[in-house]
C-alpha positions as CSV (number, residue, x, y, z in Angstrom):
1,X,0.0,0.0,0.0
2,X,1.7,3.8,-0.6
3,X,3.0,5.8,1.7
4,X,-0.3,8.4,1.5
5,X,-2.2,5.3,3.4
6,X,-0.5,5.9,6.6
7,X,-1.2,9.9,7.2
8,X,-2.6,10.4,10.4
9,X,-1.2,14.2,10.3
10,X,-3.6,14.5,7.7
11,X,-6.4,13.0,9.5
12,X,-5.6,14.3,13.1
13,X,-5.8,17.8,11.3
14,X,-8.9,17.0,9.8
15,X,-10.2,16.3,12.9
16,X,-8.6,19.6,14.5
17,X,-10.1,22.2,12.5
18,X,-13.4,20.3,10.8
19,X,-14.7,18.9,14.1
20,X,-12.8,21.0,16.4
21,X,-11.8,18.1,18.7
22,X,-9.9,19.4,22.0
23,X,-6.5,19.0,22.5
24,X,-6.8,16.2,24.7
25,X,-9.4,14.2,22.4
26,X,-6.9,14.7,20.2
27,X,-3.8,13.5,21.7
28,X,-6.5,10.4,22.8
29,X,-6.9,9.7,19.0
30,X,-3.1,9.8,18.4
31,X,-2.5,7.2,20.5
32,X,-4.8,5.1,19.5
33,X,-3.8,5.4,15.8
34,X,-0.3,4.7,17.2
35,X,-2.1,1.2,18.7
36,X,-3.7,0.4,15.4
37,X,-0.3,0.8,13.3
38,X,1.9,-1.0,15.8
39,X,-0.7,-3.9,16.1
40,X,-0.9,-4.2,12.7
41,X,2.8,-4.3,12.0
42,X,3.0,-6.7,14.6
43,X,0.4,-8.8,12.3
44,X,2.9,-8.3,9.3
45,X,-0.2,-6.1,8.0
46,X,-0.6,-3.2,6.1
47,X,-3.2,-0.6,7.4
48,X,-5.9,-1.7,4.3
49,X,-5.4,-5.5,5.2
50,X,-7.2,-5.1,8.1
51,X,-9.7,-7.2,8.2
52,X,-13.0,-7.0,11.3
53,X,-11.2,-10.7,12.4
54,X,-7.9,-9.2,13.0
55,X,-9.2,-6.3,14.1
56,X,-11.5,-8.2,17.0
57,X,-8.2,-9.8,17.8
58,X,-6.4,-6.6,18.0
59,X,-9.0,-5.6,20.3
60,X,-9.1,-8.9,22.4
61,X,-5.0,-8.6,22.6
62,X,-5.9,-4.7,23.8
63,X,-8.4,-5.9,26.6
64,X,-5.8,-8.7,27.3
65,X,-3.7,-6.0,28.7
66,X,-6.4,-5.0,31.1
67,X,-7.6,-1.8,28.7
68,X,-11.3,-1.3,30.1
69,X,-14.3,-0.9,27.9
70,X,-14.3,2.7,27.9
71,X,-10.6,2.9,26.8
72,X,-11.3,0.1,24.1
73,X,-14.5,2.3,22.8
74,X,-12.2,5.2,22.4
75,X,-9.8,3.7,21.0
76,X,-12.4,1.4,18.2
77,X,-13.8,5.2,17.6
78,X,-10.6,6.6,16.3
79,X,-9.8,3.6,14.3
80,X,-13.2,3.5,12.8
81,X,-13.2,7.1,12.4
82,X,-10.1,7.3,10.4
83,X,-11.1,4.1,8.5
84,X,-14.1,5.9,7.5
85,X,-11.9,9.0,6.3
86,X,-9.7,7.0,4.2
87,X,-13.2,5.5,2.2
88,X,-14.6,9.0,1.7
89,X,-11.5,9.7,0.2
90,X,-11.3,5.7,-1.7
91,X,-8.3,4.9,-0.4
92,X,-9.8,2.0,0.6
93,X,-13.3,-0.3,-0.6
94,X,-13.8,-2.4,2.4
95,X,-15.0,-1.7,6.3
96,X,-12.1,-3.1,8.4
97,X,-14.1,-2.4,11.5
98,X,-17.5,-3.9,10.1
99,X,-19.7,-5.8,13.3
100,X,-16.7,-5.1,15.8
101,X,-17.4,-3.7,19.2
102,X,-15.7,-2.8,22.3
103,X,-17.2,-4.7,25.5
104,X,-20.1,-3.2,27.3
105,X,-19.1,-0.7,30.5
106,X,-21.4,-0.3,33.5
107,X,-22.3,3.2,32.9
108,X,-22.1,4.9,36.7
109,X,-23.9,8.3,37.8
110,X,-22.2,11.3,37.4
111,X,-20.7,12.5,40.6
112,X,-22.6,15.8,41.6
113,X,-22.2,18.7,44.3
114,X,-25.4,19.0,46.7
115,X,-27.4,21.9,46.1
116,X,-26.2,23.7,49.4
117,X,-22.3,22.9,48.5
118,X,-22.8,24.3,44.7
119,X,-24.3,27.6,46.0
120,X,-21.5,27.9,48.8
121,X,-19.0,27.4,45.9
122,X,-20.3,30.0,44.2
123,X,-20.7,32.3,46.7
124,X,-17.5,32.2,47.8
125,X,-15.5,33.9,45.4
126,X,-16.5,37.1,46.4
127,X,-14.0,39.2,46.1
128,X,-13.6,42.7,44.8
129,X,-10.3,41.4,43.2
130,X,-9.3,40.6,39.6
131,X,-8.9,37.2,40.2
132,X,-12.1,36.6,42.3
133,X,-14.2,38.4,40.1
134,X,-12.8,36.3,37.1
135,X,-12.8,32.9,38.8
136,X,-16.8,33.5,39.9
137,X,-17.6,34.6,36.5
138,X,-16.2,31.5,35.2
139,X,-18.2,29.3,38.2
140,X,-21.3,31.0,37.6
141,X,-21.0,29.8,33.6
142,X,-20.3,26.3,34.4
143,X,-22.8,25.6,37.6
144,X,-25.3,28.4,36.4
145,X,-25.6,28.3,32.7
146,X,-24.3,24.1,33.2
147,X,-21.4,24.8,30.0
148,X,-18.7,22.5,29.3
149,X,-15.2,23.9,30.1
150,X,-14.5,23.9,26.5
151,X,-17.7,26.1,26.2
152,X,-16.9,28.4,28.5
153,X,-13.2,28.8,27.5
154,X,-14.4,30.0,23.9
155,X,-16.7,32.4,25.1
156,X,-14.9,35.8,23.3
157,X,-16.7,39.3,24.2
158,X,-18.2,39.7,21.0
159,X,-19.7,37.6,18.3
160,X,-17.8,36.2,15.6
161,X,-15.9,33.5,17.4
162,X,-17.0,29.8,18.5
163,X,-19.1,31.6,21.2
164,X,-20.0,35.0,22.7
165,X,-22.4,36.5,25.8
166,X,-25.1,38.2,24.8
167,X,-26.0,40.5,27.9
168,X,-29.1,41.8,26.6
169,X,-30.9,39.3,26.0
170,X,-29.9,37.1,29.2
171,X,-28.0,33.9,26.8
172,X,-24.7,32.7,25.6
173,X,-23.8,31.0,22.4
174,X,-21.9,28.6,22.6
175,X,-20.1,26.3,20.1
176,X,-20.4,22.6,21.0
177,X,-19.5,19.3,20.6
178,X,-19.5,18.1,16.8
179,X,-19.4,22.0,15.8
180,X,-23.5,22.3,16.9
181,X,-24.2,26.0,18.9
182,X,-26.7,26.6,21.0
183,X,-28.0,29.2,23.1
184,X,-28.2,28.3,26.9
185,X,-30.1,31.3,29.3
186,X,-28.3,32.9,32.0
187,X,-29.9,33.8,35.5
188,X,-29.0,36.5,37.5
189,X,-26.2,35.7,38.9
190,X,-24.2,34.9,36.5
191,X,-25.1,37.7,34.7
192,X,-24.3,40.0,37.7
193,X,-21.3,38.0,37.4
194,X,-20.4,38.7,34.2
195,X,-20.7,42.7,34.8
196,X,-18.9,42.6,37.5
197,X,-16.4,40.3,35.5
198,X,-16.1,43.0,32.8
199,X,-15.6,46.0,34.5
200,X,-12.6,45.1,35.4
201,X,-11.4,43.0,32.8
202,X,-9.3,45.4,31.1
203,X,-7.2,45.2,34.2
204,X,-5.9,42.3,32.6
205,X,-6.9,42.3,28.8
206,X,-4.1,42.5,26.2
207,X,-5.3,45.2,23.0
208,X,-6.2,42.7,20.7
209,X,-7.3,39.7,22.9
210,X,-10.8,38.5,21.8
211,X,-11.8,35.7,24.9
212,X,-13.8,36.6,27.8
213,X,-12.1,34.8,30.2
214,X,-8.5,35.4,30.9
215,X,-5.2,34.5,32.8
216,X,-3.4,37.6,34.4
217,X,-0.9,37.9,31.8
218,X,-3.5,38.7,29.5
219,X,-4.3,35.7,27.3
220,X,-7.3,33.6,27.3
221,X,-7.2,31.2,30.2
222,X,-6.3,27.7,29.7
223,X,-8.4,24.8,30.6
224,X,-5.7,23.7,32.9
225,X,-5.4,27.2,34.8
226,X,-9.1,27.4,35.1
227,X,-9.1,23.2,36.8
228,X,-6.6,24.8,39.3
229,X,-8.3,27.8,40.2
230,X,-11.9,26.2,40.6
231,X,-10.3,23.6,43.2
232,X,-8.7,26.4,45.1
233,X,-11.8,28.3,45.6
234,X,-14.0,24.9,46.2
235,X,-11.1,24.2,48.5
236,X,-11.4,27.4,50.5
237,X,-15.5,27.2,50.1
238,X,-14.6,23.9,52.9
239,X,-16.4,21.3,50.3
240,X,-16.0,18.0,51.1
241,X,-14.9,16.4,47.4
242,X,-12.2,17.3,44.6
243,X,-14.5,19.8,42.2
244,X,-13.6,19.7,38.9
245,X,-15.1,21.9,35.9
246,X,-17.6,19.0,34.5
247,X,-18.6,18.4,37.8
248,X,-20.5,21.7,37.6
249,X,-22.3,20.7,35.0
250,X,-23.4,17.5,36.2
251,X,-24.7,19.6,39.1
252,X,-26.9,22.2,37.0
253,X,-28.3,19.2,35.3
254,X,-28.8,17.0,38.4
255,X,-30.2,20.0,40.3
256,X,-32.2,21.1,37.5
257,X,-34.0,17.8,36.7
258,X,-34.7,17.0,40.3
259,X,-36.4,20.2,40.2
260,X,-37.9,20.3,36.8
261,X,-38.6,16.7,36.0
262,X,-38.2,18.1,32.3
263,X,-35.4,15.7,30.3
264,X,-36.0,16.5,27.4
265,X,-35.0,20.5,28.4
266,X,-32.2,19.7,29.9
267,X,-30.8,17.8,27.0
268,X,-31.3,21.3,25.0
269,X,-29.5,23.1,27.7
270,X,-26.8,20.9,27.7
271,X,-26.4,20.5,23.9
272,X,-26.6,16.4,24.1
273,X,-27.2,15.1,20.2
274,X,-28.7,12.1,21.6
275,X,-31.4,11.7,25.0
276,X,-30.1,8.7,25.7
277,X,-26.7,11.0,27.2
278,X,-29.2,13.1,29.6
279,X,-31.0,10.2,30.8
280,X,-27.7,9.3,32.8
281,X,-29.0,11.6,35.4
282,X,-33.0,10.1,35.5
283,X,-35.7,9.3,33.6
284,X,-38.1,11.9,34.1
285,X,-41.4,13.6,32.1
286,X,-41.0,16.6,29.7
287,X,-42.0,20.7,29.8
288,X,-40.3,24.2,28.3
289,X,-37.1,24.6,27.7
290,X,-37.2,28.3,28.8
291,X,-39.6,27.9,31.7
292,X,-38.2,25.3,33.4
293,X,-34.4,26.8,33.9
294,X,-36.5,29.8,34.7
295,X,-38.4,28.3,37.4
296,X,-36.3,25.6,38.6
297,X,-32.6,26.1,38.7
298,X,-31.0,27.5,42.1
299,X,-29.0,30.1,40.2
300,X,-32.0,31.3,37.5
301,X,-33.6,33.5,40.7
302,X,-34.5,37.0,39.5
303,X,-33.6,36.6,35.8
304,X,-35.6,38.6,33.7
């Protein structure tokens, strides 16, 4: 087979700038691209010789080493995913990957903050400071508007990036996963949060820096700086468990469907292509969209 069979640069970049996969997805994909080549020289195969037996054995050999279901779907999606690549472009006729499938994980509840401990989280950064006003602005997104880190990082001022605010009319746009936006309404707080957020925000702006949501030299803040700083301040709040950013949103969903009993809303707020993904947190009955964040969610109080 030539050379142009074996260009996961290609398709890694593909996946970077079509489907604007994170970082991290992305170095999750390299690696297991890097498994798929080295199991297949290991068979004495080139990558279009692959057939779905090899592959299951591939996979069995993978699990072998104690690789759990989760890691095995990953990895199956990336080599299915650039299989399917190399067809659009007919590189190759045939479906290596045809009727293969990773084994089935028990799929646990997402860990979520009380109500109580979610409000006393974001409470606490109360600051007058530059870095307290920043770090509750960026709670109040994840817990009170229930975004995905990724979301929230790509928030710029104004439009004509992956995602903006829009003050006015109480929302933010957001860019999700598989390149799908969405709206999501903000309650008070958050928007409260957000003034108070950009008042001062040219404390630490650089001239031409677009994000919302910054680091103090000026740059947008990185999804590492913003993990470090939400477990300082949950630390300080005195909560019991490690918070991380997704936890948040598990928490505005959890909190919102015990409240709401409206799945099929919360899937729209949290931008899930498929119900299936919100039923996670319960199975529940259906209402508004609008109404329901209005009326249920613990951080939607006085939004107009």
């Amino acid at each position: 087979m030539p050379d142009a069979l074996h260009p996961f640069d290609d398709y890694l970049t593909t996946l970077r700038v079509q489907r604007r996969l994170a970082e991290r997805t992305l170095r999750l994909y390299a690696d297991a691209l890097a498994r798929l080549q080295a199991g297949c020289q290991s068979l004495g195969l080139a990558l279009d010789e692959l057939r779905p037996s090899t592959a299951r054995g591939l996979v069995a050999e993978l699990h072998a080493a104690r690789l759990g279901p989760r890691s095995l779907a990953l990895i199956l999606s990336a080599w299915r995913g650039y299989y399917q690549w190399l067809a659009q472009q007919r590189r190759i006729d045939h479906d290596p990957l045809a009727g293969v499938k990773a084994p089935k994980a028990a799929r646990p509840l997402p860990k979520a903050l009380a109500v109580d401990d979610a409000v006393a989280l974001a409470d606490h950064a109360q600051g007058d400071d530059v870095a307290s006003r920043r770090d509750r602005c960026l709670i109040e997104l994840l817990y009170g508007a229930g975004l995905r880190l990724s979301e929230v990082l790509g928030l710029d001022v104004q439009p004509g990036g992956a995602g903006h605010v829009d003050l006015a009319n109480t929302e933010a746009h957001v860019l999700g996963k598989g390149a799908k936006r969405r709206a999501v309404p903000l309650g008070e707080p958050a928007l409260r949060a957000l003034r108070d957020w950009l008042a001062v925000r040219g404390q630490w702006a650089r001239s031409d820096e677009p994000a919302l949501l910054l680091g103090e030299r000026g740059a947008r803040l990185s999804p590492s700086q913003a993990r470090v700083r939400l477990a300082q301040v949950a630390v300080q709040a005195g909560l019991p468990a490690h918070v991380h950013p997704h936890m948040l949103r598990h928490s505005y969903a959890s909190h919102l469907l015990q409240s709401s009993g409206d799945l099929r809303a919360v899937q729209e707020l949290l931008g899930h292509a498929n119900i299936r993904t919100t039923q996670v947190y319960t199975r529940l009955d259906w209402q508004h969209l609008a109404q329901v964040y209005d009326a249920a969610h613990p951080r939607a109080k006085g939004r107009k």
